[in-house]
C-alpha positions in Angstrom: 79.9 -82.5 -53.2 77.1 -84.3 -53.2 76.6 -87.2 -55.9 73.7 -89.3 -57.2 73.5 -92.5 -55.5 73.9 -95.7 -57.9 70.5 -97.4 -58.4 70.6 -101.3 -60.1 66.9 -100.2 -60.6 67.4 -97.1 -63.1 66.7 -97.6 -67.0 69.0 -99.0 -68.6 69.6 -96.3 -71.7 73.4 -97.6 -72.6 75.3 -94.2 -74.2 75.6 -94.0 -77.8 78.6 -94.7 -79.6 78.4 -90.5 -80.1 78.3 -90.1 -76.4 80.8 -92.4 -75.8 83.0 -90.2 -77.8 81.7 -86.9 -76.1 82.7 -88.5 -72.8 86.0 -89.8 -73.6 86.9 -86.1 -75.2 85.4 -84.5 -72.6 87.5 -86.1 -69.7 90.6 -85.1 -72.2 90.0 -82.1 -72.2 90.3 -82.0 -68.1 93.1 -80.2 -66.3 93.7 -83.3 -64.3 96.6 -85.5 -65.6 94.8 -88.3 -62.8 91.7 -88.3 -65.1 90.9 -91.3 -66.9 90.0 -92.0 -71.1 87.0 -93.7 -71.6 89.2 -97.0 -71.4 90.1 -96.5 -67.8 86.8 -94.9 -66.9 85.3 -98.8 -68.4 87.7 -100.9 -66.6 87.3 -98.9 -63.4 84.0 -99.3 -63.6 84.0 -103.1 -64.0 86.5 -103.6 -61.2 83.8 -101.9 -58.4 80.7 -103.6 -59.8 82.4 -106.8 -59.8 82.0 -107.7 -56.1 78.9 -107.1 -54.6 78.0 -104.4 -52.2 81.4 -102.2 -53.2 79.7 -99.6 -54.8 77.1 -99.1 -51.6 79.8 -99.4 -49.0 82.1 -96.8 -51.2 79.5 -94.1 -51.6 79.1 -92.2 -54.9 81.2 -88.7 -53.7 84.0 -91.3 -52.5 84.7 -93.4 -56.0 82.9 -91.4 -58.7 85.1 -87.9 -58.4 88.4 -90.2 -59.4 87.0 -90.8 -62.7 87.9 -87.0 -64.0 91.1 -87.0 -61.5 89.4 -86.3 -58.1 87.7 -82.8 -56.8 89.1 -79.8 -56.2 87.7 -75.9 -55.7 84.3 -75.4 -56.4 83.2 -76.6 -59.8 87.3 -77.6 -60.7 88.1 -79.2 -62.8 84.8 -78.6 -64.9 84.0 -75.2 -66.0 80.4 -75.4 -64.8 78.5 -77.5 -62.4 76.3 -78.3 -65.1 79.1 -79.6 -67.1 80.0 -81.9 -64.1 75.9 -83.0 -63.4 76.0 -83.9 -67.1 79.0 -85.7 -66.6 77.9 -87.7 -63.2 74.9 -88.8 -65.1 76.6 -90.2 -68.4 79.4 -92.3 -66.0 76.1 -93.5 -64.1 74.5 -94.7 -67.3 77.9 -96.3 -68.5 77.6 -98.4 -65.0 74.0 -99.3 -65.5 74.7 -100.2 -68.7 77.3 -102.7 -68.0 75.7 -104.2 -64.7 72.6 -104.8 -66.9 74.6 -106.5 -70.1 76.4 -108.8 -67.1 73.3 -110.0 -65.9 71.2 -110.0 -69.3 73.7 -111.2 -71.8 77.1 -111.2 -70.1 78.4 -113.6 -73.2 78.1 -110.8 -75.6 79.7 -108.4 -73.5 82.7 -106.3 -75.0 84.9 -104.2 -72.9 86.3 -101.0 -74.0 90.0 -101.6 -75.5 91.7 -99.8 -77.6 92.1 -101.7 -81.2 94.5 -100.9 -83.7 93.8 -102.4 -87.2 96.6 -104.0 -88.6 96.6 -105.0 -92.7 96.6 -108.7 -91.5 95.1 -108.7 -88.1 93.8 -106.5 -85.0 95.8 -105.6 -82.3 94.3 -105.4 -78.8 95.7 -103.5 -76.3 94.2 -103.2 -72.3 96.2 -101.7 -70.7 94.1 -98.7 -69.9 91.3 -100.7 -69.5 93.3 -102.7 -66.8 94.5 -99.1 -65.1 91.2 -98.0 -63.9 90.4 -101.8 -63.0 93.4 -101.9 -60.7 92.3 -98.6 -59.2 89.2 -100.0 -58.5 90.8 -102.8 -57.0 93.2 -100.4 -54.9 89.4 -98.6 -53.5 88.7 -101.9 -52.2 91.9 -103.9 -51.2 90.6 -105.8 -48.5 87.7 -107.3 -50.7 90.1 -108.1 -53.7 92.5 -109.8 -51.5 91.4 -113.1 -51.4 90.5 -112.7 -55.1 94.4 -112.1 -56.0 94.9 -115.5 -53.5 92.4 -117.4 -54.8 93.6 -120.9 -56.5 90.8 -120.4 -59.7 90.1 -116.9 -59.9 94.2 -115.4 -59.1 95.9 -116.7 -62.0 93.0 -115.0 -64.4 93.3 -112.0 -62.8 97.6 -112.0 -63.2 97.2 -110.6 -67.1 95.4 -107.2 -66.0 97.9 -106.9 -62.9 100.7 -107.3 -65.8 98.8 -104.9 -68.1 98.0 -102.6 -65.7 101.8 -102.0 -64.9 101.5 -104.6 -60.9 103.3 -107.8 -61.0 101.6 -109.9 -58.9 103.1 -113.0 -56.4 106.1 -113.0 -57.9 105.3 -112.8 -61.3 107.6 -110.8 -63.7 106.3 -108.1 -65.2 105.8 -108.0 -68.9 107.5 -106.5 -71.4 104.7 -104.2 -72.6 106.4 -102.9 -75.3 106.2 -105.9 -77.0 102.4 -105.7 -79.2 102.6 -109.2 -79.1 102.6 -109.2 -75.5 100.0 -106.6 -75.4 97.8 -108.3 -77.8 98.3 -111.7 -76.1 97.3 -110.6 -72.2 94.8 -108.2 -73.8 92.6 -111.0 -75.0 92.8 -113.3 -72.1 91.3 -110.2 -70.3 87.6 -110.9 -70.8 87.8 -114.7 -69.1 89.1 -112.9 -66.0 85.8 -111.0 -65.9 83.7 -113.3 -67.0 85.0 -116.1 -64.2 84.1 -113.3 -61.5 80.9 -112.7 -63.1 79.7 -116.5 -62.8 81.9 -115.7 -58.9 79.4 -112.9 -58.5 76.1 -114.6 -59.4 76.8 -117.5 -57.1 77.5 -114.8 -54.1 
């Protein structure tokens, strides 16, 4: 197949909250049980823009097909190719979106979680989100490694390894059944990204 390449230099025209919806029903719908929720899809997402020059060494047709669970015959697993275009270009906005909100206003960024309202406070839970990061990380292992290492940047990275089900350096993994837990590592989540963000910048 042959995909759209990623352009920084597109319009930024962020997807409605409607759209949002459409996408994350739409990739339910998918025969794939590899395909990810609009969660995973995000966090994915932020894991290859992240590091620079990922995305352009990757190609599109090599990371984009593993957001709906990967290829197969033909059109599979969309019912048209039109269905999949339409697709290809509403992941592409998400990504220009977020690349555009990092470097315009990164401080009032907001990843997708999932948020359960409680009747005395919100729960926060990741662990999707921190799914599709890790399998952007997994696309990329040789880049991430010294990331994972690093004395500043490893430790803030050890909540979405937990959350995303990878204990990392000897770290025991959490027990994720716990909302408390959940909640906790969910919200230390966002200073992870925003310490490779100011990483990224100074690249």
């Amino acid at each position: 197949m042959n995909y759209p390449d990623f352009n920084p230099a597109s319009p930024n025209t962020p997807l409605s909250d409607a759209e949002l919806q459409q996408l994350d029903e739409l990739l339910a719908s998918l025969p794939s049980e590899a395909a990810m929720n609009i969660e995973g899809m995000d966090g994915y997402l932020s894991g290859l823009w992240l590091l620079p020059g990922v995305l352009e060494r990757l190609g599109t047709a090599q990371w984009l097909p593993l957001v709906w669970g990967g290829d197969g015959e033909e059109a599979a697993p969309f019912p048209s190719q039109r269905q999949r275009k339409n697709t290809t270009v509403l992941v592409l906005r998400h990504l220009q979106a977020l690349a555009c909100q990092w470097r315009d206003d990164p401080e009032q960024w907001e990843p997708i979680f999932s948020v359960a309202e409680g009747d005395e406070r919100d729960w926060v839970d990741a662990r999707d989100w921190c799914t599709g990061f890790l399998q952007a990380t997994d696309l990329a292992a040789e880049d991430w490694e010294p990331l994972w290492d690093d004395p500043a940047i490893g430790p803030l990275l050890v909540p979405i390894a937990l959350l995303g089900g990878e204990a990392q350096d000897g770290n025991e993994a959490a027990d994720l059944d716990d909302p408390e837990v959940v909640d906790s590592l969910s919200r230390s989540v966002p200073a992870a990204v925003l310490a490779l963000l100011e990483r990224r910048s100074g690249a």
